[in-house]
VOLO-615059 format. One record per atom (N, C-alpha, C, CB): x, y negated, z negated; residue in one letter. Coordinates in steps of 0.2 Angstrom, whole numbers, plus 5000, padded with zeros to 4 digits. Glycine has a CB too. Example, Ala and Ser with C-alpha at 12.3 -4.5 7.8 and 13.67 -1.06 7.14 Angstrom:
# VOLO-615059
506650284961a
506250224961a
506650164961a
505750224955a
506450114965s
506850054964s
506450004961s
507050034971s
# end
This chain:
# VOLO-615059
491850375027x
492550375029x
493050345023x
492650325035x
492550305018x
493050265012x
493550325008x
492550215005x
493150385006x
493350425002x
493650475007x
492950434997x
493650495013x
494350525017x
494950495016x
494250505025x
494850415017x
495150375017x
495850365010x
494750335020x
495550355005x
495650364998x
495950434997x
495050354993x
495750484998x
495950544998x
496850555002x
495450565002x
496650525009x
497250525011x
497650505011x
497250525015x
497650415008x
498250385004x
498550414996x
497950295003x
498150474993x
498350504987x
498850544990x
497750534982x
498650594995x
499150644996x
499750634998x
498850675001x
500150694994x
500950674993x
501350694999x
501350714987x
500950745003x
501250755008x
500750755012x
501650805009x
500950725018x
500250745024x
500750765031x
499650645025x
500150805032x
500550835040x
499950815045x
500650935040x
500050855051x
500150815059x
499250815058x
500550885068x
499250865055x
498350885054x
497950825052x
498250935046x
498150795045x
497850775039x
497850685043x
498550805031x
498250685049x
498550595051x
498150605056x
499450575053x
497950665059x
497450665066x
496750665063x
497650735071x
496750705058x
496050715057x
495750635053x
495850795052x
496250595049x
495950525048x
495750465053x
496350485045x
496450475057x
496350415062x
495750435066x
497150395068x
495450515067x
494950515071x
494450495070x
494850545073x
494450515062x
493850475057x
493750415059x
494050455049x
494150365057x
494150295058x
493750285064x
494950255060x
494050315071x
493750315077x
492850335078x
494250355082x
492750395073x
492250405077x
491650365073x
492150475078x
491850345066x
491650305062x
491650215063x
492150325057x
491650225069x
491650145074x
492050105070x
490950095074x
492750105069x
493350095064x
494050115069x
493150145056x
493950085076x
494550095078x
495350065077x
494350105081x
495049985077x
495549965075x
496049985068x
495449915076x
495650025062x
495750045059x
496150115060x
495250045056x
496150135065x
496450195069x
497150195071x
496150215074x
497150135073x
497550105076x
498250105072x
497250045078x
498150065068x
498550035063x
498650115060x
498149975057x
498250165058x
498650205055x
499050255058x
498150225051x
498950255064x
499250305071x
499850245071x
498750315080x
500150185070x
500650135070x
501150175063x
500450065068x
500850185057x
501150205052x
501450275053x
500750215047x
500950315057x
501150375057x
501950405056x
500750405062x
502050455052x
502750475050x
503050525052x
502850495043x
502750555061x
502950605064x
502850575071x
502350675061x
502850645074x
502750645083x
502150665083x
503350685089x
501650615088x
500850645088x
500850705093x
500150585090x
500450735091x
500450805096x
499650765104x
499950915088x
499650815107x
499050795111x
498550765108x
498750835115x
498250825103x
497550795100x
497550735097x
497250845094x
498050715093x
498350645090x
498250585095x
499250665088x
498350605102x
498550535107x
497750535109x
499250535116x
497450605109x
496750585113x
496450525107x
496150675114x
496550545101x
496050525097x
496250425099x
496150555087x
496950405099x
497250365100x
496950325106x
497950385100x
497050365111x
496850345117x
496050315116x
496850405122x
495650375113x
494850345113x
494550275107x
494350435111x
495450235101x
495050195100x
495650125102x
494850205093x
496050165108x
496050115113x
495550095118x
496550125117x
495150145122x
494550135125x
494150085121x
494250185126x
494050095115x
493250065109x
493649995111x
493250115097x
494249975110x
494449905108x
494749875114x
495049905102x
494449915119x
494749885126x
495649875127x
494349815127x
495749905124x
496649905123x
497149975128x
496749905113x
496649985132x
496750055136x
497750065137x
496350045145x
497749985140x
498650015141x
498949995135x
499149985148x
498649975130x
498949975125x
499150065123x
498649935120x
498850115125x
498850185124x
499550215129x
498050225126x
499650175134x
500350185138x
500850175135x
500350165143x
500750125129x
501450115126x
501550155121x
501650035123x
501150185118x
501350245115x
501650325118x
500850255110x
501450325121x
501750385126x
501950355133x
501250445128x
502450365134x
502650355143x
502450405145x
503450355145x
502150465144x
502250515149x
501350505149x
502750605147x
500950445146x
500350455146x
500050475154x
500150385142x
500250405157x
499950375164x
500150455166x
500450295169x
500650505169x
500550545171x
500150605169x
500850545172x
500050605164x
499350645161x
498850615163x
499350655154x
498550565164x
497750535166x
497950545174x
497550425162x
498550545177x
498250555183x
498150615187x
498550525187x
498750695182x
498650755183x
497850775180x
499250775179x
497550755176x
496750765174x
496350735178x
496650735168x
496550675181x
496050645187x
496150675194x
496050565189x
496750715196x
496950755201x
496450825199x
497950765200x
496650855195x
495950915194x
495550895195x
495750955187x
495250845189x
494250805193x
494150815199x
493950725195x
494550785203x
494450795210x
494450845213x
494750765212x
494950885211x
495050945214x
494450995214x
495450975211x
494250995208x
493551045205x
492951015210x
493251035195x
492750955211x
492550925215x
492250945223x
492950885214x
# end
């Protein structure tokens, strides 16, 4: 992850891509608070894939509703997703 990482603080421009595919690094790299902090910096609006990666290193750090304060419209997406579970069920 060091040299993702390095990589990523050289680049002059970085897009939605380049900020999702690090902070998920971090995360899957057992480095979420490190994810964290860089999804705080981020210089855009995160798309879905962006909040999942967010969400899963709120889970890792036990900081779950800390993931609600970055989207409001989070809580009704986890409950529209647990509403299908069930449903398929």
């Amino acid at each position: 992850m060091g040299s993702a990482s390095k990589v990523f603080d050289k680049m002059l421009e970085r897009d939605l891509v380049s900020w999702t595919c690090v902070i998920n690094g971090f995360v899957d790299n057992t480095r979420p608070l490190e994810g964290l902090r860089l999804f705080k910096k981020m210089e855009m609006e995160p798309n879905d894939v962006t909040m999942i990666s967010v969400l899963r290193a709120c889970a890792e750090t036990i900081a779950l509703s800390a993931g609600m304060n970055y989207d409001p419209k989070l809580p009704v997406v986890l409950l529209e997703i647990d509403d299908e579970e069930k449903a398929s069920q």
